[in-house]
BAROBA-588872 format. One record per residue (C-alpha): x, y, z; residue number from 1; chain. Coordinates in nm, 3 decimals, padded with zeros to 5 digits. Last residue first. Example, Ala and Ser with C-alpha at 12.3 -4.5 7.8 and 13.67 -1.06 7.14 Angstrom:
REM residues 2
SITE       u       v       w num cadena
SITE  01.367 -00.106  00.714   2      A
SITE  01.230 -00.450  00.780   1      A
This chain:
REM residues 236
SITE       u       v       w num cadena
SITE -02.193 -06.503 -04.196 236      A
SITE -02.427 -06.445 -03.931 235      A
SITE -02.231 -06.280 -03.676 234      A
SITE -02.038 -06.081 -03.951 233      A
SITE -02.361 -05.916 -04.022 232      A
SITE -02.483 -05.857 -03.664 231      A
SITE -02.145 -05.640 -03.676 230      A
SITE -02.201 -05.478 -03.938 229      A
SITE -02.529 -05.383 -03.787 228      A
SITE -02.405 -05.279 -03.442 227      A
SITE -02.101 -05.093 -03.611 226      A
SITE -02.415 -04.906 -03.809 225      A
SITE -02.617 -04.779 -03.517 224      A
SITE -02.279 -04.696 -03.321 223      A
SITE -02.242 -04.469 -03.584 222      A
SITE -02.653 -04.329 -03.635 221      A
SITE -02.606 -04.268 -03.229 220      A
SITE -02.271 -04.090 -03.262 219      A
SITE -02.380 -03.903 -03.561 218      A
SITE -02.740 -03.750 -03.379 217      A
SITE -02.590 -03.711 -03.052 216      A
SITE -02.330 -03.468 -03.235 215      A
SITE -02.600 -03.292 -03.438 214      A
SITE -02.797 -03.257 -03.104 213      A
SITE -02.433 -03.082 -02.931 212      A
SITE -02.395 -02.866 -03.202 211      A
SITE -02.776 -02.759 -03.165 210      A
SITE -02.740 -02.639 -02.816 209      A
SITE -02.392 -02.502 -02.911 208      A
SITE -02.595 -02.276 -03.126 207      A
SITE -02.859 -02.227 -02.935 206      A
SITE -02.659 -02.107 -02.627 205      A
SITE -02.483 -01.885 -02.856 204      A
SITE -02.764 -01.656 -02.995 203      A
SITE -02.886 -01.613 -02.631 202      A
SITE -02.561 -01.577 -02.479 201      A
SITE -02.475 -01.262 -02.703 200      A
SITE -02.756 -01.052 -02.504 199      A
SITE -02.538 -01.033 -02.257 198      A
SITE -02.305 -00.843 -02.383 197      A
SITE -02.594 -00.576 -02.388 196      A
SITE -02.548 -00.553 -01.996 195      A
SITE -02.193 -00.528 -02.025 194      A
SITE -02.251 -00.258 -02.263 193      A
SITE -02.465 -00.041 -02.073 192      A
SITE -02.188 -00.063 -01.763 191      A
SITE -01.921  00.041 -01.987 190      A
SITE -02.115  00.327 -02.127 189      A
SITE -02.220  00.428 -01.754 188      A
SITE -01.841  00.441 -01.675 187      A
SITE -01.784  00.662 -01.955 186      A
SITE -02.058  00.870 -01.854 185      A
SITE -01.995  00.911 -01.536 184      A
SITE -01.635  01.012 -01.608 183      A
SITE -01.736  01.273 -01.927 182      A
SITE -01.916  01.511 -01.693 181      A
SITE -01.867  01.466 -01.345 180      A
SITE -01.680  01.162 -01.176 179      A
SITE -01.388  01.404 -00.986 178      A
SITE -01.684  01.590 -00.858 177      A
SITE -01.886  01.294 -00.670 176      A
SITE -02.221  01.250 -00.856 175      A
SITE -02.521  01.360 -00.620 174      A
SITE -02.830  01.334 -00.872 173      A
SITE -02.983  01.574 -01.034 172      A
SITE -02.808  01.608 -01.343 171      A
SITE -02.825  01.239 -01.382 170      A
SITE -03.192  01.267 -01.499 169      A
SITE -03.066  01.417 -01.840 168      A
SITE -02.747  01.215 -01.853 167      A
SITE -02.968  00.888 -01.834 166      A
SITE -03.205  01.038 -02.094 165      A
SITE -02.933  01.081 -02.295 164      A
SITE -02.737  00.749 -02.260 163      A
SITE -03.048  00.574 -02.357 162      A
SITE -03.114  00.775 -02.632 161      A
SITE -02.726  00.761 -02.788 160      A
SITE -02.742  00.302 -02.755 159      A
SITE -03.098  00.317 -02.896 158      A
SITE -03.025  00.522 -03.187 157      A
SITE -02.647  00.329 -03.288 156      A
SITE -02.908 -00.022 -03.249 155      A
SITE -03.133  00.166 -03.457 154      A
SITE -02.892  00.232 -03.690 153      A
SITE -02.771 -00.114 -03.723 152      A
SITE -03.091 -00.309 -03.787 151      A
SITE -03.138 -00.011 -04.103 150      A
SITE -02.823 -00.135 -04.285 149      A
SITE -02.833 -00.485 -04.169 148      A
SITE -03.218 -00.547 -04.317 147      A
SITE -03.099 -00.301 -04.661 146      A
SITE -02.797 -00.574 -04.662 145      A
SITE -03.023 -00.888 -04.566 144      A
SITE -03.230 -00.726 -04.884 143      A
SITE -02.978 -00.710 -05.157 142      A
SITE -02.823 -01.046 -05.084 141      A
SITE -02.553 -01.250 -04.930 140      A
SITE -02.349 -01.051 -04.677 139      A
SITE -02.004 -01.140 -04.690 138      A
SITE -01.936 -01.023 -04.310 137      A
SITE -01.652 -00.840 -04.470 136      A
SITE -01.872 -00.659 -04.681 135      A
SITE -02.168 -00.535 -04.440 134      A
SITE -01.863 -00.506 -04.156 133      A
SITE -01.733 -00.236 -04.405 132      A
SITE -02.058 -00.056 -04.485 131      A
SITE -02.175 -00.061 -04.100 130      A
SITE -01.827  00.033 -04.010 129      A
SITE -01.872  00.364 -04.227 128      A
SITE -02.130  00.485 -04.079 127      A
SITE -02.039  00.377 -03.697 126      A
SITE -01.704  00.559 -03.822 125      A
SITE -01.866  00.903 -03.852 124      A
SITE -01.699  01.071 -04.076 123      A
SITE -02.022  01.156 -04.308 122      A
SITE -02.183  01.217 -03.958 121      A
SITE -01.991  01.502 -03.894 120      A
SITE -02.249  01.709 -04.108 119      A
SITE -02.506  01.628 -03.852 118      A
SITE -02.236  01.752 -03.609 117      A
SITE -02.147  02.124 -03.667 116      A
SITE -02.440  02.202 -03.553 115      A
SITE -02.697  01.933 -03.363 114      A
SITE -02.898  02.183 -03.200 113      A
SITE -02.907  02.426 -03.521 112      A
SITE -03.017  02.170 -03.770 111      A
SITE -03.270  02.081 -03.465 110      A
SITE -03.427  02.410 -03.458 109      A
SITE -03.386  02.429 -03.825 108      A
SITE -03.642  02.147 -03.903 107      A
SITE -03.845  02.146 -04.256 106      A
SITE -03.526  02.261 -04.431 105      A
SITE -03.197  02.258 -04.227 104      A
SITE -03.329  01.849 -04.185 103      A
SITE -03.382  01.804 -04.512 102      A
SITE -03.025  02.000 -04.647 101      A
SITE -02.826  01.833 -04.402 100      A
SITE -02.979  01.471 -04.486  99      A
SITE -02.894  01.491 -04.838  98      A
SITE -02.543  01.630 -04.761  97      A
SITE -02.540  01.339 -04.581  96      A
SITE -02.623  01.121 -04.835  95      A
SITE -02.373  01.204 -05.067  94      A
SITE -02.098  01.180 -04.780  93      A
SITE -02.215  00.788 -04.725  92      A
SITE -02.163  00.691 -05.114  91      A
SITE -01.813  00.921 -05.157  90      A
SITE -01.734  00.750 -04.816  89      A
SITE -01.782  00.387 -04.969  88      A
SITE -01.668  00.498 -05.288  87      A
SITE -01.304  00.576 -05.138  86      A
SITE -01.315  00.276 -04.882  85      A
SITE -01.388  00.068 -05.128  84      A
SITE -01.115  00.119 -05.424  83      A
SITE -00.864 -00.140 -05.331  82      A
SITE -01.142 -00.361 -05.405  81      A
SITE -01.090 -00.278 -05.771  80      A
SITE -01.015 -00.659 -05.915  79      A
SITE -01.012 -00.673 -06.259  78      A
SITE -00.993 -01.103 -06.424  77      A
SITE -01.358 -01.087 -06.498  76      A
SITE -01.302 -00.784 -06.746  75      A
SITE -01.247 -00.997 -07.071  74      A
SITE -01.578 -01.191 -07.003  73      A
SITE -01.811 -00.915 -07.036  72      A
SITE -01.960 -00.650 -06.871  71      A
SITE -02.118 -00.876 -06.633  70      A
SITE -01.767 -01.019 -06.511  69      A
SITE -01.734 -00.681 -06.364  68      A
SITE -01.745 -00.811 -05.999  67      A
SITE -01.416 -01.073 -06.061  66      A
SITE -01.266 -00.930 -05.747  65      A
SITE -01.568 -00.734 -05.548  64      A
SITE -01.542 -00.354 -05.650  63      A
SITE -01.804 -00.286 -05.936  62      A
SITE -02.106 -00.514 -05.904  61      A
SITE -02.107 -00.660 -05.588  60      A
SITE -01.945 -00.381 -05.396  59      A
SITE -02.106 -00.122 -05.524  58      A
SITE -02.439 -00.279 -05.455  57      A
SITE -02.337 -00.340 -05.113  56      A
SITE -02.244  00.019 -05.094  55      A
SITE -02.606  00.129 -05.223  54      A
SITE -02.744 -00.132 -04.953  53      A
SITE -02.536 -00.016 -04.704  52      A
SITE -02.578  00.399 -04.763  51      A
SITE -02.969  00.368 -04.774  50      A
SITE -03.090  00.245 -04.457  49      A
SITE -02.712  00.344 -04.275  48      A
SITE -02.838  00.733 -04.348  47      A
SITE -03.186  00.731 -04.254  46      A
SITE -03.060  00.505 -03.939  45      A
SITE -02.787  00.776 -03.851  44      A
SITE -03.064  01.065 -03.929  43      A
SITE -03.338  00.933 -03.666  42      A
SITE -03.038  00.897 -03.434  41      A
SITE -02.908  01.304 -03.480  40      A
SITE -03.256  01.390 -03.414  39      A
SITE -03.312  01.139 -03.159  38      A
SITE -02.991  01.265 -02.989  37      A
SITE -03.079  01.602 -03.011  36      A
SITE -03.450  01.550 -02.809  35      A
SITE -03.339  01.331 -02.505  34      A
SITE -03.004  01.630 -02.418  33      A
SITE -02.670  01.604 -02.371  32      A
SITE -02.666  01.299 -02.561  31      A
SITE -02.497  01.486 -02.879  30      A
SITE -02.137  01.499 -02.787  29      A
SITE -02.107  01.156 -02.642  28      A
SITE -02.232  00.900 -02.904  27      A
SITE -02.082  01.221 -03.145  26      A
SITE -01.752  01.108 -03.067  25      A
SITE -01.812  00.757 -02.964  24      A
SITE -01.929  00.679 -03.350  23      A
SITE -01.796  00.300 -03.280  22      A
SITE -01.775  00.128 -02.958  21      A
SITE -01.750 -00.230 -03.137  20      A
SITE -02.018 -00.365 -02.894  19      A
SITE -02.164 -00.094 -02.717  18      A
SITE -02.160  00.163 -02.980  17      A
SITE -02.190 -00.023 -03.287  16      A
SITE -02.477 -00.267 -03.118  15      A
SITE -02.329 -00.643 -03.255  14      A
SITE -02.573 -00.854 -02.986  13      A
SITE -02.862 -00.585 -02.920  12      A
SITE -02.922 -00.455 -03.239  11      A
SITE -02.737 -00.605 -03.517  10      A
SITE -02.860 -00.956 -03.351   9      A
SITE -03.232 -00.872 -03.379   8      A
SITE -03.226 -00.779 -03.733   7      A
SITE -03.017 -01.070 -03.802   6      A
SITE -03.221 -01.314 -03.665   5      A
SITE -03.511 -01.167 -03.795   4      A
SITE -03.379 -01.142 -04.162   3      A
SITE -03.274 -01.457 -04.146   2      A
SITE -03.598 -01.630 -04.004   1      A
């Protein structure tokens, strides 16, 4: 139930774009066009799938005060957080380059469509966020990490093909000149994300559904227990 919960909540309720509006830049360089930005989405999630996990690992083992307590007791007391955001983009570069060379391998067309931005994506900050809200979210275990990693890519993916096909079919339609280019699309971003804001209410409503049970549940075991006490005093 974790892992669906959060794989579901990464995506519509915490989307990087419409939520934190991270990776704008290439969010609105790329989705010009339905088939780059699944190219360039297809290689965000490849590259969130593997760079969180690896990070979290990082993190655990290496950066996390008290993490190299497994090497022995005299190197509990290091603390090389102030190290993360180096190995985090030295993790998330690595795999780029990994990326760049698949994709300029088996697909030039689209190495050439996306240019100088599929190796942009080691700066991209949607990348990076994901490894940073991975570790300040204190994310428990190996596999809620690889869960968050991949969750969050395809929430990036969804938010860059939606806007794309929208742009594509907005060519043909009468958009006042002042609004052209960038404007309608900034305004359509804002609009998108309202609509995924709403999404939030779902998660929250059962929370403060089941807030508001736990609270019935202590009043009515309370007044329980004054009524017994006081039964008890009755009878002594």
């Amino acid at each position: 139930m974790e892992h669906i919960e959060l794989f579901f909540k990464s995506i519509f309720v915490d989307n990087m774009v419409f939520a934190t509006f991270l990776g704008m830049c290439s969010y609105l360089a790329v989705s010009k066009k339905v088939s780059t930005a699944v190219g360039l989405g297809a290689a965000v999630i490849f590259v969130m799938a593997i760079t969180v996990p690896l990070n979290w690992l990082l993190d655990t083992y290496i950066l996390k005060d008290g993490a190299l307590a497994w090497l022995g007791p005299e190197y509990a007391q290091y603390d090389l957080s102030f190290l993360s955001f180096i190995m985090f983009i030295a993790t998330i570069a690595t795999m780029v380059q990994l990326v760049e060379i698949i994709v300029e391998k088996f697909s030039p067309a689209l190495y050439n469509s996306l240019g100088i931005f599929l190796p942009l994506i080691a700066v991209n900050c949607a990348i990076l966020g994901g490894s940073l809200f991975m570790q300040s979210r204190e994310i428990p275990s190996l596999g809620l990490a690889f869960n968050y990693g991949i969750s969050s890519g395809i929430g990036w993916f969804l938010a860059i093909l939606a806007i794309a096909a929208i742009r594509e079919k907005i060519r043909y339609s009468n958009v006042p000149g002042p609004l052209r280019g960038l404007g309608i699309t900034f305004i359509i971003t804002g609009l998108m994300a309202i609509g995924f804001m709403s999404f939030g209410g779902m998660l929250t409503g059962g929370d403060e559904e089941k807030a508001e049970t736990k609270t019935v549940q202590v009043e009515t075991t309370k007044e329980a227990n004054d009524l017994a006490n006081n039964q008890k005093e009755i009878k002594e």
